[in-house]
C-alpha positions in Angstrom: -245.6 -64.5 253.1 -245.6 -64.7 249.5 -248.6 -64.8 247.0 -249.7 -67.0 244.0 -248.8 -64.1 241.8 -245.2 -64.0 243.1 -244.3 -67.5 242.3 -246.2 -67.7 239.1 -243.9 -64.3 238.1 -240.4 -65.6 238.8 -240.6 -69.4 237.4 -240.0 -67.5 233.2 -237.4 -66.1 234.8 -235.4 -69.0 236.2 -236.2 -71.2 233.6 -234.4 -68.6 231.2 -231.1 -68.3 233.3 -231.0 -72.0 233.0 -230.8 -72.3 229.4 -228.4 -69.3 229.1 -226.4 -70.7 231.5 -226.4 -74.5 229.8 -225.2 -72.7 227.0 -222.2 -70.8 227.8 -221.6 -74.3 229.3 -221.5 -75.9 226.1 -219.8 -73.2 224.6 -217.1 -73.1 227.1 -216.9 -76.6 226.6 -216.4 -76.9 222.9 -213.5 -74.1 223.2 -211.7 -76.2 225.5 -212.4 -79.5 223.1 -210.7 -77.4 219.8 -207.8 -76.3 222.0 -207.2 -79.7 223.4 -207.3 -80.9 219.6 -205.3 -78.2 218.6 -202.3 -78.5 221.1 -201.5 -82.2 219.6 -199.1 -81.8 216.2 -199.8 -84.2 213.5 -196.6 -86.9 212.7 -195.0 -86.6 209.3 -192.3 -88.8 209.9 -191.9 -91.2 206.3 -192.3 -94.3 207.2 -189.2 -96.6 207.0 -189.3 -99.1 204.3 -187.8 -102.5 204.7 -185.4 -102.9 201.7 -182.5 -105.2 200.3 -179.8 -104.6 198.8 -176.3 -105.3 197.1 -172.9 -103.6 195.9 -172.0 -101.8 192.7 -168.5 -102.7 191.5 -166.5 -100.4 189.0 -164.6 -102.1 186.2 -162.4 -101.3 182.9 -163.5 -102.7 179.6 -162.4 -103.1 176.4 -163.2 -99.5 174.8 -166.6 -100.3 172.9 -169.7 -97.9 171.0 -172.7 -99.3 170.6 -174.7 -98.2 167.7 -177.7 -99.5 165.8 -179.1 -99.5 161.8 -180.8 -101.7 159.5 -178.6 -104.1 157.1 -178.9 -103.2 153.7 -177.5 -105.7 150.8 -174.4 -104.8 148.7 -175.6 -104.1 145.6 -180.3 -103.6 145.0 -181.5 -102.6 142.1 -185.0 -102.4 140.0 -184.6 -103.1 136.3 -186.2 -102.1 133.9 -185.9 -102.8 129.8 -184.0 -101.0 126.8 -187.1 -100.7 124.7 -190.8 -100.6 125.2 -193.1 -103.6 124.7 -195.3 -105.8 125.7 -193.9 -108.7 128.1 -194.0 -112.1 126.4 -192.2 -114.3 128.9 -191.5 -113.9 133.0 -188.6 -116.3 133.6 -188.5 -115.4 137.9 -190.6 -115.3 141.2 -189.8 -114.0 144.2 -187.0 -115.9 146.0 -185.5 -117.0 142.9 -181.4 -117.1 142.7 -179.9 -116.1 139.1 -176.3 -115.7 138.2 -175.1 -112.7 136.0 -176.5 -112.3 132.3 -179.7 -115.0 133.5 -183.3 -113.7 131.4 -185.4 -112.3 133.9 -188.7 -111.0 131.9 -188.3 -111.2 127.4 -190.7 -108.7 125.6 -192.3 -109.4 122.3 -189.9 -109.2 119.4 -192.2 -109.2 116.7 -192.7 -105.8 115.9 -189.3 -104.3 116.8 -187.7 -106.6 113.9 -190.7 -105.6 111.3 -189.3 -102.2 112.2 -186.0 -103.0 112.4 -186.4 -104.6 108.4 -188.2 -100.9 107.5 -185.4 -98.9 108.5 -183.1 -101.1 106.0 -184.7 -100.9 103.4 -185.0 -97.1 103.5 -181.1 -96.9 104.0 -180.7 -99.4 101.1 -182.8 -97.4 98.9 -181.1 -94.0 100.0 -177.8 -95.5 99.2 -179.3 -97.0 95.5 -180.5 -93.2 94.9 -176.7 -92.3 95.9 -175.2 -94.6 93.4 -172.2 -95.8 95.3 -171.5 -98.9 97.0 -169.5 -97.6 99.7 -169.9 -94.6 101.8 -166.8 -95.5 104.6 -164.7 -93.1 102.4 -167.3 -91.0 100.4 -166.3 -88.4 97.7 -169.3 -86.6 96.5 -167.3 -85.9 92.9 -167.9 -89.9 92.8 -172.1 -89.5 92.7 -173.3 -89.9 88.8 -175.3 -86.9 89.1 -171.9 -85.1 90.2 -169.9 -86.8 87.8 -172.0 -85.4 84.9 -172.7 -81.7 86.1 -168.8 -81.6 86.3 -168.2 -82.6 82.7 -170.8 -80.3 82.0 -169.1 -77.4 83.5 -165.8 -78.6 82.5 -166.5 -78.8 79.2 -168.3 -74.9 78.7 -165.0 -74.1 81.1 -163.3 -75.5 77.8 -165.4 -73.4 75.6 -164.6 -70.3 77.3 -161.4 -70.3 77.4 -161.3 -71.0 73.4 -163.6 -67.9 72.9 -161.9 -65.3 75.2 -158.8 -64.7 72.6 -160.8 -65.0 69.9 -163.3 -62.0 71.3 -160.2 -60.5 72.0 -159.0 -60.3 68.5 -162.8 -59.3 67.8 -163.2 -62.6 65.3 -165.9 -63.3 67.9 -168.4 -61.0 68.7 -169.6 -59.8 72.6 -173.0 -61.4 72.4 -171.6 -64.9 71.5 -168.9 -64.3 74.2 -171.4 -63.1 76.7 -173.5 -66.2 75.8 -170.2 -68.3 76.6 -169.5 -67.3 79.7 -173.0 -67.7 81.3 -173.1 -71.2 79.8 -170.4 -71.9 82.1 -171.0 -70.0 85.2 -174.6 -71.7 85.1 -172.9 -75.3 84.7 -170.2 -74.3 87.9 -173.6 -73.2 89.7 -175.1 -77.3 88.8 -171.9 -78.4 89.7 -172.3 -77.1 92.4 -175.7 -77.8 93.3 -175.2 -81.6 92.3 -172.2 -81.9 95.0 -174.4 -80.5 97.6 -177.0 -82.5 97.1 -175.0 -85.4 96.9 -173.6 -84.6 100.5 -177.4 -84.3 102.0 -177.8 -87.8 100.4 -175.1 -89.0 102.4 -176.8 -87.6 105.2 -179.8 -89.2 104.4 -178.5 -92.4 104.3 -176.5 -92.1 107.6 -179.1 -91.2 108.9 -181.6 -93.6 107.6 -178.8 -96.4 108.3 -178.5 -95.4 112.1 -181.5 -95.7 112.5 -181.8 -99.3 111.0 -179.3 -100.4 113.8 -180.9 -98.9 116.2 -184.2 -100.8 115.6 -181.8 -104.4 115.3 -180.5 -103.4 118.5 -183.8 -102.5 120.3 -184.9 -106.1 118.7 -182.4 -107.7 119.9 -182.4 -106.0 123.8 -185.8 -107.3 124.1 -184.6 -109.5 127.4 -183.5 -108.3 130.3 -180.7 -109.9 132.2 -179.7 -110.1 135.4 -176.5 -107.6 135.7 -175.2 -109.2 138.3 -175.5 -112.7 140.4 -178.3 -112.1 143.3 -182.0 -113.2 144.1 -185.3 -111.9 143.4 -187.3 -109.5 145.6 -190.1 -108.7 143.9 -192.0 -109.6 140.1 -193.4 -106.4 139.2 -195.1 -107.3 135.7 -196.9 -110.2 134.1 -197.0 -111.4 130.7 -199.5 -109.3 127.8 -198.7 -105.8 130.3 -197.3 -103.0 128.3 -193.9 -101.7 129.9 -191.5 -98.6 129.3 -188.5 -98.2 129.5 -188.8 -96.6 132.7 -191.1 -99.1 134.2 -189.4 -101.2 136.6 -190.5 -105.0 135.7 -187.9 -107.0 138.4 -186.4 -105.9 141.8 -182.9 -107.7 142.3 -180.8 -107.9 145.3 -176.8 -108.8 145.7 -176.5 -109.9 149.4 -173.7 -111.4 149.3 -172.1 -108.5 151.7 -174.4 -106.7 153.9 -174.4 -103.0 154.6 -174.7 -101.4 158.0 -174.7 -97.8 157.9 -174.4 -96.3 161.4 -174.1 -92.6 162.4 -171.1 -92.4 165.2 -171.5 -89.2 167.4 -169.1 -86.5 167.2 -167.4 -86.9 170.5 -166.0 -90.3 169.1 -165.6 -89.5 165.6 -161.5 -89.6 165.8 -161.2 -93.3 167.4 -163.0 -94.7 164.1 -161.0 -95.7 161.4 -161.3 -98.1 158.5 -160.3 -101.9 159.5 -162.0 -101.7 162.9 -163.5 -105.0 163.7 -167.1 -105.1 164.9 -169.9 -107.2 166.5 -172.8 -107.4 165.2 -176.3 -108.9 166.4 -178.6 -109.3 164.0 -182.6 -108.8 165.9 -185.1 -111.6 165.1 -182.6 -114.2 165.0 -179.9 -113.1 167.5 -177.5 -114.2 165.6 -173.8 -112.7 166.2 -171.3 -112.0 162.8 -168.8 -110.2 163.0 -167.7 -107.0 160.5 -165.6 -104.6 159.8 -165.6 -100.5 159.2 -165.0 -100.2 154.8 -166.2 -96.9 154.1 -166.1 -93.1 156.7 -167.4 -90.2 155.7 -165.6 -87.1 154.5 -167.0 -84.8 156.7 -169.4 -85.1 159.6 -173.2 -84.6 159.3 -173.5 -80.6 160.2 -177.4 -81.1 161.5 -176.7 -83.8 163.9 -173.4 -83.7 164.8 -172.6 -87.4 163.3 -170.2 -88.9 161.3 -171.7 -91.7 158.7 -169.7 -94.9 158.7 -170.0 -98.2 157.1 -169.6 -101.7 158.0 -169.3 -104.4 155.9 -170.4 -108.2 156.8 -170.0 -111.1 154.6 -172.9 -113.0 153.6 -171.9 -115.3 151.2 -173.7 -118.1 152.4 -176.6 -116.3 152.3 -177.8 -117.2 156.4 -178.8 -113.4 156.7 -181.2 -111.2 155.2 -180.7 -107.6 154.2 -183.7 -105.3 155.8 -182.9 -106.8 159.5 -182.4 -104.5 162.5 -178.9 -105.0 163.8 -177.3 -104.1 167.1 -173.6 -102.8 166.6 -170.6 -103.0 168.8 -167.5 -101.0 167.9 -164.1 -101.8 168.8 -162.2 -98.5 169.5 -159.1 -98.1 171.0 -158.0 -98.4 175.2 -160.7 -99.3 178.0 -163.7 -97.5 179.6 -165.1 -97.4 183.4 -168.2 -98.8 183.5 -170.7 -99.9 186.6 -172.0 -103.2 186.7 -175.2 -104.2 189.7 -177.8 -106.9 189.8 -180.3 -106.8 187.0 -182.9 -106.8 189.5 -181.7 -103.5 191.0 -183.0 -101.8 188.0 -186.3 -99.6 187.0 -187.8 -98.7 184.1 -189.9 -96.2 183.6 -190.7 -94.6 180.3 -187.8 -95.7 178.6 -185.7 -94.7 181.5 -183.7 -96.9 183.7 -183.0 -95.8 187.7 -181.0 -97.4 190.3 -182.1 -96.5 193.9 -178.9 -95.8 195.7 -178.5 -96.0 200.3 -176.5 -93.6 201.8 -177.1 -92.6 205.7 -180.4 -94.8 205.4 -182.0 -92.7 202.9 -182.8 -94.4 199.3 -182.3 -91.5 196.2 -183.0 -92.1 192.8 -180.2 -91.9 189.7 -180.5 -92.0 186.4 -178.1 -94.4 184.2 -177.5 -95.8 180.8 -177.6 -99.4 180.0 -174.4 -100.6 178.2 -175.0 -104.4 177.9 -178.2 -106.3 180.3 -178.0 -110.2 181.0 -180.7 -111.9 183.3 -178.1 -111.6 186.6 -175.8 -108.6 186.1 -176.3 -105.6 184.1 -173.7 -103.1 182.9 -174.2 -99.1 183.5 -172.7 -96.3 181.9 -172.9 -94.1 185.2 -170.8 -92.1 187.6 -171.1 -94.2 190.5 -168.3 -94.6 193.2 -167.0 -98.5 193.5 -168.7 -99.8 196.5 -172.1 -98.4 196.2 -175.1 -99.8 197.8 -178.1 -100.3 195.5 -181.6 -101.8 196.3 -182.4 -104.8 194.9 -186.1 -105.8 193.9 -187.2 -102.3 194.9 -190.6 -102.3 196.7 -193.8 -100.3 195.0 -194.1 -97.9 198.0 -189.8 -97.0 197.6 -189.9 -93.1 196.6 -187.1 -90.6 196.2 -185.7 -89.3 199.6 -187.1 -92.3 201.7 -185.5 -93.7 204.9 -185.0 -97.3 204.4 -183.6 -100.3 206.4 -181.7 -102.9 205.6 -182.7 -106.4 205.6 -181.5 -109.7 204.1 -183.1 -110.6 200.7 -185.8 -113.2 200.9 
């Protein structure tokens, strides 16, 4: 028989093996949870996206390059006067046509012909001072001044020769012949003088008389004309402004051809040649013309690897304007493979077109290059077998390397 004490002793006890023993059950139980958990693998498996799709076909076309550049006119140029002055007249706006030799913009005369009248009279006064009337055939023996200093010397040249037997024969004595020959040397030394003078005259004058017809000139350049037939691009002066004559006053353009420059790549430098026809589209207005290669380079472009070429469009009736962006298409010589697939099968991305191409039910991505793109069919420069199979309308959640199956286009 048991006492209180006993009981009252043992109940800790038991009530300590019960939670030890609730907790290796929970423990044991959460081990067997994680293993259970751990034992089922997780499924990767893509899922399969529902795609449609159509057929790339392979052709041969006619052997083109497409290039692009900005039309420039035939012929631009900013004029500017022959003499400074300030403008008096502006005959033009912008838009205007003029033919050849048309006044654009006339300066103020008025002073150039006051000067022009100065530089005259100086010349007519050097030439008075001279003593001629003509200079085409000047003699400098002809000047007064020369004329007289030559009698001069001619006649103590006379003297001299008189006194030099006479001295000899001692009926004249040294000091008188001493005094003769001076004299004469001194009036060869005028003479002299008097002829060289008379040729820096002359250059006075010529001079003085250049410069007269340079001020008629300059008074008579006081318009400038139109060196050739075009329109007017921009009025760069207006009337009291002071202009030089390396102040542009009037921006003229000859678009009567248009200019495409275009820089052909290296690899098909040798299939251009002069006379090749080409297409041209003109952005803005899409309007096709059609033009031909005029001028190649002699050499290609050493930095890029290009050879310059240009084309040349008639314009005469004007329905173009130089400064457009234009689209090029060059004729070359035999046929090219391209690709051509629905426009819808394509992707941009960045600048970048992709085609996603089926094979074995898996959808890969390929880069191509865009040759010509209507609204149905679009042709690719890309090395794609005949017969591919390309998605159409490709879905957002289509990646590279992603199964895919086949179903008709909605």
């Amino acid at each position: 028989m048991h006492s209180p004490h006993t009981h009252s002793s043992l109940a800790p006890a038991l009530f300590l093996g019960g939670l030890l023993a609730g907790s290796l059950g929970g423990a044991l139980s959460g081990c067997e949870s994680s293993r259970a958990g751990a034992a089922v693998p997780a499924d990767t498996t893509p899922e399969v996206v529902e795609v449609s799709t159509a057929t790339a076909r392979v052709e041969q076309i006619p052997n083109t390059l497409a290039l692009d550049g900005t039309l420039q006119p035939r012929r631009h140029a900013r004029l500017s006067p022959l003499v400074s002055g300030h403008v008096a007249q502006v005959r033009v706006e912008r838009g205007d046509v003029v033919a050849e030799g048309d006044p654009l913009v006339v300066l103020r005369q008025v002073d150039l012909r006051l000067a022009a009248r100065a530089a005259s009279a100086r010349a007519e006064a050097q030439l008075e001072q001279l003593g001629v009337e003509r200079t085409t055939e000047f003699d400098p023996d002809a000047v007064p001044e020369v004329v007289a200093a030559r009698a001069d010397w001619e006649n103590l040249e006379d003297q001299l020769r008189r006194v030099t037997p006479l001295h000899a024969e001692g009926v004249v004595d040294d000091r008188s012949f001493e005094q003769a020959r001076s004299a004469a040397e001194a009036a060869r030394a005028r003479y002299d003088q008097a002829r060289t003078r008379a040729r820096g005259s002359l250059a006075s004058y010529v001079a003085l008389s250049s410069e007269a017809r340079l001020r008629r000139n300059e008074a008579s350049n006081t318009t400038v004309r139109a060196p050739f037939a075009g329109a007017i691009m921009e009025r760069l002066v207006e009337v009291g402004e002071f202009v030089g004559t390396q102040s542009p006053v009037v921006e003229l353009v000859d678009a009567s051809e248009l200019r495409l420059e275009l820089a052909v790549p290296e690899r098909y430098a040798a299939l251009v040649h002069e006379g090749q026809s080409v297409q041209v589209t003109v952005d803005g207005t899409e309007q096709q013309v059609t033009g031909e290669v005029r001028f190649i380079a002699a050499a290609l472009d050493t930095a890029n690897r290009t050879l310059t070429i240009e084309v040349v469009i008639d314009n005469h009736d004007g329905a173009i304007r130089a400064g457009h962006f234009a689209r090029a298409e060059l004729q070359l010589d035999g046929t090219r493979r391209v690709v051509r697939v629905p426009t819808n099968a394509l992707s941009e991305r960045a600048g970048v077109y992709r085609l996603f191409v089926v094979e074995d039910g898996i959808a890969t991505t390929t880069a191509v290059r865009v040759i010509d793109r209507t609204d149905d069919v679009t042709t690719l420069d890309a090395e794609l077998p005949d017969g591919t199979v390309v998605v159409t309308l490709p879905p957002r959640n289509l990646a590279d390397g992603v199964p895919v199956r086949v179903v008709p286009e909605s």
